[in-house]
Backbone bond lengths (Angstrom), bond angles and torsions (degrees), N, CA, C in turn:
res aa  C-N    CA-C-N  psi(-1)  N-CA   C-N-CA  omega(-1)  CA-C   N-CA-C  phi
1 X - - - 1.443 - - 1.524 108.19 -
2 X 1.432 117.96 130.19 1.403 117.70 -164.44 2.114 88.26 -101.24
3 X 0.963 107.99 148.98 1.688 102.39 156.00 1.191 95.65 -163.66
4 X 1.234 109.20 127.05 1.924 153.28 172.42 1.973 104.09 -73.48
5 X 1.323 108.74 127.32 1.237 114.88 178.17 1.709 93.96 -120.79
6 X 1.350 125.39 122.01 1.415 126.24 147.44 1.577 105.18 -104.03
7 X 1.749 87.81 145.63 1.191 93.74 163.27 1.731 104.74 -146.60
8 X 1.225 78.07 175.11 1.677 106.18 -165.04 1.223 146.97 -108.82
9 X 1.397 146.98 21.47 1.263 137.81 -157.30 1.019 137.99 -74.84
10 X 1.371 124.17 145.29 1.894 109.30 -173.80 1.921 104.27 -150.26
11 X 0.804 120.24 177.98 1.425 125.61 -178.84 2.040 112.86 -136.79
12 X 1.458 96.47 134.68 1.470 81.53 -154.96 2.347 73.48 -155.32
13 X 1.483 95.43 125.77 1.210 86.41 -169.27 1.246 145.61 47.66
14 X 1.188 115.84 35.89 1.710 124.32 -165.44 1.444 119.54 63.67
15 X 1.173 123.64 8.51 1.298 119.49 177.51 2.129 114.86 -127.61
16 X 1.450 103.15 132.51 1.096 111.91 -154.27 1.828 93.30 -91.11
17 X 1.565 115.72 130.18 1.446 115.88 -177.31 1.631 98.00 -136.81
18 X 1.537 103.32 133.96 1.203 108.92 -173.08 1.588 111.90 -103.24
19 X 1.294 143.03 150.20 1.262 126.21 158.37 1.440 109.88 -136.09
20 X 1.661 110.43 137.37 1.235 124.63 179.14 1.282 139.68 -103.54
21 X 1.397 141.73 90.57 1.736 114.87 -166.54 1.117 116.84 -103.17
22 X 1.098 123.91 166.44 1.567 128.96 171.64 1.475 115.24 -95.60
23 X 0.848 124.55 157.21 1.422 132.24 173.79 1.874 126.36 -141.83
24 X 1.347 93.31 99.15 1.447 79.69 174.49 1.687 110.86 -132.86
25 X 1.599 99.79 162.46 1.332 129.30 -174.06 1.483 115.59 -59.25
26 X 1.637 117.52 131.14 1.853 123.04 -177.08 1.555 103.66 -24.87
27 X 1.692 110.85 -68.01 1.267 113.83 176.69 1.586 135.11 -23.52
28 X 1.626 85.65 -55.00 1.656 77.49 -177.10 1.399 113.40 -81.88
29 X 1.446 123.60 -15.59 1.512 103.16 179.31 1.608 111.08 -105.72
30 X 1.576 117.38 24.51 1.172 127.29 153.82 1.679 111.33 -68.73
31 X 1.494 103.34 -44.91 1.375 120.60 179.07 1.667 128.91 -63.02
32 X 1.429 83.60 -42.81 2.119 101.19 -171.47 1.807 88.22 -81.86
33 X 1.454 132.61 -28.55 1.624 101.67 172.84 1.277 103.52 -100.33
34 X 1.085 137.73 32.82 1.801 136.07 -161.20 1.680 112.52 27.09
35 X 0.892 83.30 81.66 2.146 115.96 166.49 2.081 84.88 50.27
36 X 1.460 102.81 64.42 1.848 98.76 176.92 1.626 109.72 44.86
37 X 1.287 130.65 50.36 1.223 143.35 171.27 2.008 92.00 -59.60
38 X 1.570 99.57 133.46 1.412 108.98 155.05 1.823 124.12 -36.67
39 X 1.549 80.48 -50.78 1.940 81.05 -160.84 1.847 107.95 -80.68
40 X 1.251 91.51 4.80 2.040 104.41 162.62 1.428 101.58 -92.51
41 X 1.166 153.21 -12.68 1.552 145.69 -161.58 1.306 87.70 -93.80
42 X 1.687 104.98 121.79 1.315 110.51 152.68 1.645 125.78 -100.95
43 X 1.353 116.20 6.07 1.621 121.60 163.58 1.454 96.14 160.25
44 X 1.462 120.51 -141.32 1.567 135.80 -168.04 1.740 106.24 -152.47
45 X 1.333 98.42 125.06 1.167 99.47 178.40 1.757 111.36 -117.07
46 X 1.287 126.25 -167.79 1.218 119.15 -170.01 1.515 118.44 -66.76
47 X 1.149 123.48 -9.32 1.822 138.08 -178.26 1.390 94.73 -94.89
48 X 1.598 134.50 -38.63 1.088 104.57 -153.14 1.768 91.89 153.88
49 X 1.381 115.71 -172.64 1.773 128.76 175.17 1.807 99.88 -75.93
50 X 1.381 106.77 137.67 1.521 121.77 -169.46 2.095 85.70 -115.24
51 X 1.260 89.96 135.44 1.308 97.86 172.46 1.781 114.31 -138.71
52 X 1.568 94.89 151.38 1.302 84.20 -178.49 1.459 136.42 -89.51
């Protein structure tokens, strides 16, 4: 399982804010909801079905 960390920092009014994302590969989140199994869908959001 590959997973990608970006990160981010910037300065904006004296205060330092970081942001981080994750990134992962079709595969693995074919895998972590079992290939988009129904009983993983927790509703629909504006992209599309959100699963858990």
């Amino acid at each position: 399982m590959k997973i990608t960390i970006f990160t981010s920092k910037f300065e904006d009014e004296g205060e330092i804010t970081s942001i981080e994302t994750l990134k992962y590969n079709f595969g693995t989140i074919e895998i972590a909801t079992d290939n988009f199994a129904d009983s993983n869908k927790l509703g629909k959001g504006g992209f599309g079905a959100v699963y858990q």
